[in-house]
C-alpha atoms as an extended CHARMM CRD file, in Angstrom:
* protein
*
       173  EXT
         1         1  UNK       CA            -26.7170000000        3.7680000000      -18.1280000000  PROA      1               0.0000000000
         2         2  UNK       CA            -23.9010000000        5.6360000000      -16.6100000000  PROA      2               0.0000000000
         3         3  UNK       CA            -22.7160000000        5.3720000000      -13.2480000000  PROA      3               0.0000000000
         4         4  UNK       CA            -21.2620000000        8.2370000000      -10.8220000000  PROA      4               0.0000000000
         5         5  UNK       CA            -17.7300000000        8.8310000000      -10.5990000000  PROA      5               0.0000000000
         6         6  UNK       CA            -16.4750000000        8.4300000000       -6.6710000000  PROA      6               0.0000000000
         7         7  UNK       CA            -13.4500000000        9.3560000000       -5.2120000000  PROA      7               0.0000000000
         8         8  UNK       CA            -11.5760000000        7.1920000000       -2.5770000000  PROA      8               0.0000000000
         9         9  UNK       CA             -8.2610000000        8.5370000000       -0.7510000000  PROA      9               0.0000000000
        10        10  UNK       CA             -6.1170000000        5.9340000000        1.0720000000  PROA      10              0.0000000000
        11        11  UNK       CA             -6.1930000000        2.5810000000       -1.2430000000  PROA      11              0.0000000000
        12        12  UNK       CA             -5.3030000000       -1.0220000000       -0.1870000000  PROA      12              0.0000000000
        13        13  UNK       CA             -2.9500000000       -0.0490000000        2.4770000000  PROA      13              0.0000000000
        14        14  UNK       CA             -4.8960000000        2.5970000000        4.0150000000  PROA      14              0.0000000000
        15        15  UNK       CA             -8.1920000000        0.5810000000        4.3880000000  PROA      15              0.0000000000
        16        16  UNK       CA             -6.1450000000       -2.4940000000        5.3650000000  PROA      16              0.0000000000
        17        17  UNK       CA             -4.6420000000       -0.0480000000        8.3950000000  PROA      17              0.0000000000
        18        18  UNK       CA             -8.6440000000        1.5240000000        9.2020000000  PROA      18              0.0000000000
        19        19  UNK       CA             -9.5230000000       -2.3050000000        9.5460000000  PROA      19              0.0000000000
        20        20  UNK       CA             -6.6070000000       -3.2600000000       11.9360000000  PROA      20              0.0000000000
        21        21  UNK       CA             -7.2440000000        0.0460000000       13.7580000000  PROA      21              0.0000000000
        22        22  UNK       CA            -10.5980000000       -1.2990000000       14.3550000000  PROA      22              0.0000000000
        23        23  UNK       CA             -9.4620000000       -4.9910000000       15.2850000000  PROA      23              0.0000000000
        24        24  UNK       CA             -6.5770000000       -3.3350000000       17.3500000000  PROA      24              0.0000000000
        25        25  UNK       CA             -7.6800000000       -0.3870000000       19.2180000000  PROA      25              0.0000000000
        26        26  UNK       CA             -4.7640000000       -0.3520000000       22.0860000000  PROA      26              0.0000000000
        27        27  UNK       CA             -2.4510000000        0.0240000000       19.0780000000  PROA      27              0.0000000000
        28        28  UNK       CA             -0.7110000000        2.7500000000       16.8450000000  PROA      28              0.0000000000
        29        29  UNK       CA             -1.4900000000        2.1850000000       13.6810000000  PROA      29              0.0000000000
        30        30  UNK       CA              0.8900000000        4.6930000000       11.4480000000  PROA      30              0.0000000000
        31        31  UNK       CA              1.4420000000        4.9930000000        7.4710000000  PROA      31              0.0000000000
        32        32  UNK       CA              4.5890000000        5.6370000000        6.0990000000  PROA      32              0.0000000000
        33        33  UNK       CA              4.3410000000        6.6540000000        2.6770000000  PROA      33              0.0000000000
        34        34  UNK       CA              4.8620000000        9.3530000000       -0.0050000000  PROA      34              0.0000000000
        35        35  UNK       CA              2.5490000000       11.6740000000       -1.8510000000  PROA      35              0.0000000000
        36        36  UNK       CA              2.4540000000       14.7490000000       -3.5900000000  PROA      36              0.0000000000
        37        37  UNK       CA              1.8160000000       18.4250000000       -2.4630000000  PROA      37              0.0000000000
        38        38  UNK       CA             -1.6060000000       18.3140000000       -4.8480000000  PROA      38              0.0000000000
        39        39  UNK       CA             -5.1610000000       18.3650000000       -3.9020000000  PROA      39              0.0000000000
        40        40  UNK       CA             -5.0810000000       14.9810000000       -3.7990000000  PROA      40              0.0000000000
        41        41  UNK       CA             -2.2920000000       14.5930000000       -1.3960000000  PROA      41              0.0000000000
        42        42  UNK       CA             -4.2710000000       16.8200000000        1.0880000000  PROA      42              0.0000000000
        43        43  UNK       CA             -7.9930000000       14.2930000000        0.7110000000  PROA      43              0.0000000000
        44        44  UNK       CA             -5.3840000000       11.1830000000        1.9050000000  PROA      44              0.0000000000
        45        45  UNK       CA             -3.8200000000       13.4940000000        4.9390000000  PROA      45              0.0000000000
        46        46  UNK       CA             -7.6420000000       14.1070000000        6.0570000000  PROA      46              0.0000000000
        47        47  UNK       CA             -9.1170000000       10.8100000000        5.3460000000  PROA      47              0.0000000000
        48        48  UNK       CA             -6.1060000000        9.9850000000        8.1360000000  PROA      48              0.0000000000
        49        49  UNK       CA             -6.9020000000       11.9990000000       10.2110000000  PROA      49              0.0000000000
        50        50  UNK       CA            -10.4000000000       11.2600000000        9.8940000000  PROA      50              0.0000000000
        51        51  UNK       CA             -9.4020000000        7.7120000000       10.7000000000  PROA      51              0.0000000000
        52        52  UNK       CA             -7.4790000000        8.6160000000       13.7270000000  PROA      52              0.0000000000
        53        53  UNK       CA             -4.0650000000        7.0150000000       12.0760000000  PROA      53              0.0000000000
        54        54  UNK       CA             -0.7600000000        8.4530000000       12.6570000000  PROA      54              0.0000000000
        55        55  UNK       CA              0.9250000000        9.9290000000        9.7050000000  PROA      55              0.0000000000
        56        56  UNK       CA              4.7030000000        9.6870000000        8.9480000000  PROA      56              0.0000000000
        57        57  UNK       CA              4.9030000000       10.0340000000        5.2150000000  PROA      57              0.0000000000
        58        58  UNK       CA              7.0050000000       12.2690000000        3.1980000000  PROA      58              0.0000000000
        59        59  UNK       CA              5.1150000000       15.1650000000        1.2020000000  PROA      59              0.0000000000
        60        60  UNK       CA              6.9500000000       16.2400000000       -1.9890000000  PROA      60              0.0000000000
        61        61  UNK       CA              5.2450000000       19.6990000000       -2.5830000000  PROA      61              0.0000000000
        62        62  UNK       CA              6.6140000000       19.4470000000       -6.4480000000  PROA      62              0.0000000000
        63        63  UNK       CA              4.8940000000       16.0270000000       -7.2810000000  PROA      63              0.0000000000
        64        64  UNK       CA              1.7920000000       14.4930000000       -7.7390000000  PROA      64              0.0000000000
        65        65  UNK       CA              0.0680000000       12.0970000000       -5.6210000000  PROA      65              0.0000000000
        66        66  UNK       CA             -0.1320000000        8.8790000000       -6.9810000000  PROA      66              0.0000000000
        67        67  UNK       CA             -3.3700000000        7.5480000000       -8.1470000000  PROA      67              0.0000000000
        68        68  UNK       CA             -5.8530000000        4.8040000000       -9.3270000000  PROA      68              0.0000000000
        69        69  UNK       CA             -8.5450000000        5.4520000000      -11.7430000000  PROA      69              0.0000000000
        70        70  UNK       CA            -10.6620000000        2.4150000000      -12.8360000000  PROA      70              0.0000000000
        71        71  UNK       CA            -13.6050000000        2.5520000000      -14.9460000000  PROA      71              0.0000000000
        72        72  UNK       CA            -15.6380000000       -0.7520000000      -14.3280000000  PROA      72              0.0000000000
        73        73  UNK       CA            -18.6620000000       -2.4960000000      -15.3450000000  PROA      73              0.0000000000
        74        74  UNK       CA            -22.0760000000       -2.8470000000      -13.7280000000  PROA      74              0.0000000000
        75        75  UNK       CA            -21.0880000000       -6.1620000000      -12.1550000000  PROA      75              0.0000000000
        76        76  UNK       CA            -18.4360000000       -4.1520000000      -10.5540000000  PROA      76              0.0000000000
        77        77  UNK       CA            -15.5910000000       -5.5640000000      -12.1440000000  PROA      77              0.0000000000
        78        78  UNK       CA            -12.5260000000       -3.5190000000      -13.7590000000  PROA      78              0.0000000000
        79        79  UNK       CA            -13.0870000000       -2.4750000000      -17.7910000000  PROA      79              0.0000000000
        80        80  UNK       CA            -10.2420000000       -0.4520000000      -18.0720000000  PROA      80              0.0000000000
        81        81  UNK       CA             -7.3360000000        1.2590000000      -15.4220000000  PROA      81              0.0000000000
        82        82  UNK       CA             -4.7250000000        3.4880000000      -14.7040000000  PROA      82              0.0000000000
        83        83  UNK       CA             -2.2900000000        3.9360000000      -12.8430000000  PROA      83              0.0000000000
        84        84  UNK       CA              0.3320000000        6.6060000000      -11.6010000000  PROA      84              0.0000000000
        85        85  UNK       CA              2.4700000000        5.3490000000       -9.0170000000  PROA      85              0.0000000000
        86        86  UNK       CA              6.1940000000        7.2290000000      -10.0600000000  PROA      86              0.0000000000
        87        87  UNK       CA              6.2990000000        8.7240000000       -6.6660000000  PROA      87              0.0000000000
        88        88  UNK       CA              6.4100000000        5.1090000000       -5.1110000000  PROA      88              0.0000000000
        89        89  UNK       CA              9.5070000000        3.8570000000       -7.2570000000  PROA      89              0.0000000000
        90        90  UNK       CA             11.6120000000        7.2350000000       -6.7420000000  PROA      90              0.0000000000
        91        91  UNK       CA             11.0670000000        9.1550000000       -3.6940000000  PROA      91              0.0000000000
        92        92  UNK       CA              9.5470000000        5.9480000000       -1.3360000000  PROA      92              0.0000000000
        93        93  UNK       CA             12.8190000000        4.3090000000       -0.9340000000  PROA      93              0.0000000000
        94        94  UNK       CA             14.7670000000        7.3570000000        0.0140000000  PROA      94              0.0000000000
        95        95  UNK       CA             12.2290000000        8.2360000000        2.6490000000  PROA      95              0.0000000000
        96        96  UNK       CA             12.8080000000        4.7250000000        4.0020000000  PROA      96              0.0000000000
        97        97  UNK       CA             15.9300000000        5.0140000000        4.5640000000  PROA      97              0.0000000000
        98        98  UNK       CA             15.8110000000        8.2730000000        6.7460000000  PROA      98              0.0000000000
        99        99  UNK       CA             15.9550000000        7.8900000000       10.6740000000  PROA      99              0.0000000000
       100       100  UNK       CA             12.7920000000        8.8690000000       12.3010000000  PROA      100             0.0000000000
       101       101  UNK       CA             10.8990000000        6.2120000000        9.2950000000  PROA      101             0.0000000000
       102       102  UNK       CA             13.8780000000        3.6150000000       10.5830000000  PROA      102             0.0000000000
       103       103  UNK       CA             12.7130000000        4.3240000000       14.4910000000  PROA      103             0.0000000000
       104       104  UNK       CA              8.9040000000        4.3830000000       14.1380000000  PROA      104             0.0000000000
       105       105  UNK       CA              9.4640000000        0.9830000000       11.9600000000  PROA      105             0.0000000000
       106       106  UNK       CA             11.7440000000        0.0650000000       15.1220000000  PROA      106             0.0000000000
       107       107  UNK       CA              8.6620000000        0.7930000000       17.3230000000  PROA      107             0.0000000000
       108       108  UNK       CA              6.0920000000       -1.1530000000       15.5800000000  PROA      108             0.0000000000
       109       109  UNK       CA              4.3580000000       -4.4810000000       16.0210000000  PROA      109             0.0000000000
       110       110  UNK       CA              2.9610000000       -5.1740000000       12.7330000000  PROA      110             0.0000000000
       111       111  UNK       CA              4.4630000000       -3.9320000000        9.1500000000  PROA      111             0.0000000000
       112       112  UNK       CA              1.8720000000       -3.8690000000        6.2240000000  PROA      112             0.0000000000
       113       113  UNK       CA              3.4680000000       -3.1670000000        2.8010000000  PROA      113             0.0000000000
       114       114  UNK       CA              2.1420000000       -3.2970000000       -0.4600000000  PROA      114             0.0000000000
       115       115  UNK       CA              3.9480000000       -4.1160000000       -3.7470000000  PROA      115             0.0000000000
       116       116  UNK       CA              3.1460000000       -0.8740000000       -5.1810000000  PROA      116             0.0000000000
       117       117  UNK       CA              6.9700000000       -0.3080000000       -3.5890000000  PROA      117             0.0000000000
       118       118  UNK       CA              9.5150000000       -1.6470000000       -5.6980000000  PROA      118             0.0000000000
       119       119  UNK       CA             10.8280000000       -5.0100000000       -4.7910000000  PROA      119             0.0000000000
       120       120  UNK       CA             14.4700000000       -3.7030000000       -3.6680000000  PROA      120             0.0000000000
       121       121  UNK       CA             12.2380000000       -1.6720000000       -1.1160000000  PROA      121             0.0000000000
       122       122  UNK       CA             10.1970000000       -4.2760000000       -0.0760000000  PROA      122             0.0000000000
       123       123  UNK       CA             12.1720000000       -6.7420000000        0.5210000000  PROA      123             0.0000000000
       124       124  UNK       CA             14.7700000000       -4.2810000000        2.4840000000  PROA      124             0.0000000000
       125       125  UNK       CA             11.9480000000       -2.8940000000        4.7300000000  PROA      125             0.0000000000
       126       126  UNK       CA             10.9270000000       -6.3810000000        5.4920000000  PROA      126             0.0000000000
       127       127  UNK       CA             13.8710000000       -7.9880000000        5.9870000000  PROA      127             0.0000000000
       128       128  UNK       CA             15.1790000000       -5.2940000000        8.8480000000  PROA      128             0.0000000000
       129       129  UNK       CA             11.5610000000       -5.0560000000       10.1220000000  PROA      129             0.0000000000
       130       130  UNK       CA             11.5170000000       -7.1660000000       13.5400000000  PROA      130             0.0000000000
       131       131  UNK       CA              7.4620000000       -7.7560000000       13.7860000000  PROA      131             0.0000000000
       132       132  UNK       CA              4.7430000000       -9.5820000000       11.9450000000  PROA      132             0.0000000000
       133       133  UNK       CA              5.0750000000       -8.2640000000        8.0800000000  PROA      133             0.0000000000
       134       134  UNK       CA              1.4560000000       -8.4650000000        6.5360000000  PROA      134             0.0000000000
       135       135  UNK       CA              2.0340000000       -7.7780000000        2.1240000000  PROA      135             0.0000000000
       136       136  UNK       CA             -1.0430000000       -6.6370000000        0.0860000000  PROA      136             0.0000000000
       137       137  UNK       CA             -0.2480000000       -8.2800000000       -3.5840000000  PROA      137             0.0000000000
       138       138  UNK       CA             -2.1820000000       -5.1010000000       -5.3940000000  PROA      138             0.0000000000
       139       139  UNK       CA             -2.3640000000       -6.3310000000       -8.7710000000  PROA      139             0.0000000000
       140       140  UNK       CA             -1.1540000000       -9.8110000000      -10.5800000000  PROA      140             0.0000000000
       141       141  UNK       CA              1.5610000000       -7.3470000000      -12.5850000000  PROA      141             0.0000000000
       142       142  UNK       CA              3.0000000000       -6.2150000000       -9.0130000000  PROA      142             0.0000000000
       143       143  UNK       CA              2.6380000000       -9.5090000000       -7.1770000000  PROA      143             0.0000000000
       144       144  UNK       CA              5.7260000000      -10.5970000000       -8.2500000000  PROA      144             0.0000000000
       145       145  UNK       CA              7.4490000000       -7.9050000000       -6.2100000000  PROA      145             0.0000000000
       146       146  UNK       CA              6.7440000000       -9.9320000000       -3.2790000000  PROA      146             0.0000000000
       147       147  UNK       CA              8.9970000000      -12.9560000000       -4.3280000000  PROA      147             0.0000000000
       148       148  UNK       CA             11.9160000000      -12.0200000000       -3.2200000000  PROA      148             0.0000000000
       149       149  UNK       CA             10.6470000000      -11.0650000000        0.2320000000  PROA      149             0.0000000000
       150       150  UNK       CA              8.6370000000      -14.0600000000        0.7520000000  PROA      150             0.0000000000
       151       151  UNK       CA             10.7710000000      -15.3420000000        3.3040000000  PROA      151             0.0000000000
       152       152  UNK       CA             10.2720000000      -12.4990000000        5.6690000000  PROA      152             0.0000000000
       153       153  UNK       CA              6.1220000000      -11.8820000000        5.0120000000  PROA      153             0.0000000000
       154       154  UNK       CA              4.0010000000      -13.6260000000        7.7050000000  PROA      154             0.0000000000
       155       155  UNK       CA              0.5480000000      -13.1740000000        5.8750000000  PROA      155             0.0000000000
       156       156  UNK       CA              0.0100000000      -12.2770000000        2.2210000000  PROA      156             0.0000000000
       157       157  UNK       CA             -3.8000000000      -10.9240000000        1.0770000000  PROA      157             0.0000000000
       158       158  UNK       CA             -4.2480000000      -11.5480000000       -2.9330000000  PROA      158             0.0000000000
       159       159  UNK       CA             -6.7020000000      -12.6400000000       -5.0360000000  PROA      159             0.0000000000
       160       160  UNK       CA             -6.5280000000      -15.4820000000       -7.2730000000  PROA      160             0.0000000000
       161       161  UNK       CA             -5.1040000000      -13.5440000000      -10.3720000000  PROA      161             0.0000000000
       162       162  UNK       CA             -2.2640000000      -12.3600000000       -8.1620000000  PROA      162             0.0000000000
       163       163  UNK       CA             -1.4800000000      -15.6850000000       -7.0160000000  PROA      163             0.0000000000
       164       164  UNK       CA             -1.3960000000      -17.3200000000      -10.2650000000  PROA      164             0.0000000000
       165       165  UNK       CA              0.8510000000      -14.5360000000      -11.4340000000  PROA      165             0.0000000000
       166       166  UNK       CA              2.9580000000      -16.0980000000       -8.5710000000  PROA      166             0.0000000000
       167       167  UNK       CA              3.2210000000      -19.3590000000       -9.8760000000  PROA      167             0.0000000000
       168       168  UNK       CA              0.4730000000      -22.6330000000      -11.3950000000  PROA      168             0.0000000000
       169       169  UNK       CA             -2.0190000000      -22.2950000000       -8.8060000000  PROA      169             0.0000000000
       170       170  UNK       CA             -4.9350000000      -22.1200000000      -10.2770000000  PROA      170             0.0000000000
       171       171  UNK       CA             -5.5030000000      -25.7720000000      -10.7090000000  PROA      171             0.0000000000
       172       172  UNK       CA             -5.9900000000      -26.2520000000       -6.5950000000  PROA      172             0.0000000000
       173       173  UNK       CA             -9.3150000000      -24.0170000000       -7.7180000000  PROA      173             0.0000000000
C-alpha cells in the first residue's frame, strides 16, 4: 500500500528548539539560520511563529529553501533521501558573521547547532559562543563536521550510525 506524503517545516534544529522552549519557558529561544524566499521558506517562518520562537535568520529572496525529502518504509525507516542544503554551505556563514547574529549569539544561554553547517562554521560559532553548545549530528555523512569542534560542544544528540561514523564504537553495543 502507499502511504501519504506529509510535510514538516523546521527539521532537527527547529524541533530540538520547540522542545527546549517547552523545558525552558523563562527563556528566549531564537533560530539563526538561512532560507530561501520560496513557499517553503514562508511554512518554516509560520511554523515559528506558531511556536512562539524568535526568528533571526537571513531570507535570500533569490534561493531556495533547503530541504529533506525521504521516502521510507512501513517500519518507518529511510528507503531512499534527498537532500538540498546549498544555502547552508554558502550564504550561512556570511550571515554569521554579521553583527546583530554576533550580539543575539552574545545574549544567549544555550547554542544548538547542527552539522548541516559546514565544519569551518561550526566550529567558529562554537568556539566564540560563551554558553552551553548543544550539536545535533544529522546524518553519519555530516557527523564528522563536529570533530573539529568537539572541544567546545557540551552535549552531542546522534544515533548510533552517526557515532560510528565518528569513530569504532559500535562494539560498546
Amino acid at each position: 500500500t502507499h502511504g501519504e506524503a506529509k510535510t514538516y517545516a523546521g527539521g532537527c534544529c527547529h524541533t530540538t528548539m520547540r522542545v527546549l522552549a517547552h523545558l525552558l519557558p523563562s527563556h528566549r529561544i531564537t533560530m539563526i539560520s538561512a532560507r530561501g524566499g520560496d513557499a517553503a521558506g514562508s511554512a518554516v517562518q509560520a511554523a515559528m511563529e506558531e511556536a512562539g520562537l524568535e526568528d533571526q535568520s537571513a531570507v535570500f529572496l533569490d534561493r531556495t529553501t533547503p530541504t529533506y525529502t525521504a521516502i521510507l518504509n512501513a517500519d518507518g525507516d529511510v528507503e531512499a533521501a534527498v537532500a538540498d542544503m546549498a544555502l547552508y554551505e554558502t550564504a550561512l556563514p556570511r550571515h554569521l558573521r554579521r553583527l546583530e547574529v554576533r550580539q543575539a549569539l552574545a545574549a544567549a544561554e544555550v547554542l544548538v547547532i547542527d552539522a548541516n553547517l559546514p565544519g569551518d562554521a561550526i566550529k567558529a560559532t562554537a568556539e566564540a559562543f560563551d554558553g552551553l553548545v548543544v550539536a545535533l549530528a544529522i546524518s553519519p555523512a555530516k557527523a564528522e563536521r563536529l570533530r573539529e569542534s568537539a572541544r567546545y560542544i557540551d552535549l552531542v544528540f546522534m544515533n548510533r550510525r552517526e557515532m560510528a561514523a565518528l569513530g569504532d564504537f559500535e562494539s560498546i553495543f
